[in-house]
C-alpha angles and dihedrals in degrees: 000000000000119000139213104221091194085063089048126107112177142314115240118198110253094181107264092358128062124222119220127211125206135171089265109010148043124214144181129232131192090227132100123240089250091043086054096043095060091049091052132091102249090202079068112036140036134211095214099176129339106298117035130049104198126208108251095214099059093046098118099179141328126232107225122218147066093323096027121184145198115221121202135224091246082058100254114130121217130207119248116207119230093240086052101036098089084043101053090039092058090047102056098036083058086055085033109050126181110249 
């Protein structure tokens, strides 16, 4: 299975398998979430907590605090874990510069 990762949304953690999540579809894949993250391009996606890598690119904004979340240009929102929280906010403020 080939996929379009402009099309991609994010992977979620099924255990030993992934999910992935595209505009119109959802798949599964016989990979775990790790295996996946050290095949991906990390200028494009993002592992933001244990169980979910985001695509960069379809991160429309992030809600800052204690519970802070990503929410996504097809209008889900994403956890972001606290280890990961000052990563994945640098991250998305350098694609993201203030004008």
């Amino acid at each position: 299975m080939a996929l379009d990762f402009d099309q991609l949304y994010y992977f979620q953690s099924s255990g030993a398998y992934t999910e992935v999540n595209t505009i119109d579809k959802k798949y599964i894949l016989s990979k775990n979430l790790g295996k996946i993250e050290t095949e991906l391009d990390s200028k494009k996606f993002l592992r933001v907590n244990h169980n979910f890598i985001v695509n960069k690119d379809k991160i429309e904004s992030i809600e800052k605090g204690k519970n802070a979340l990503i929410n996504l240009s097809n209008r889900e929102r994403i956890p972001i874990s606290q280890r990961r929280y000052q990563f994945v906010l640098a991250a998305f403020e350098h694609k993201n510069p203030a004008d």
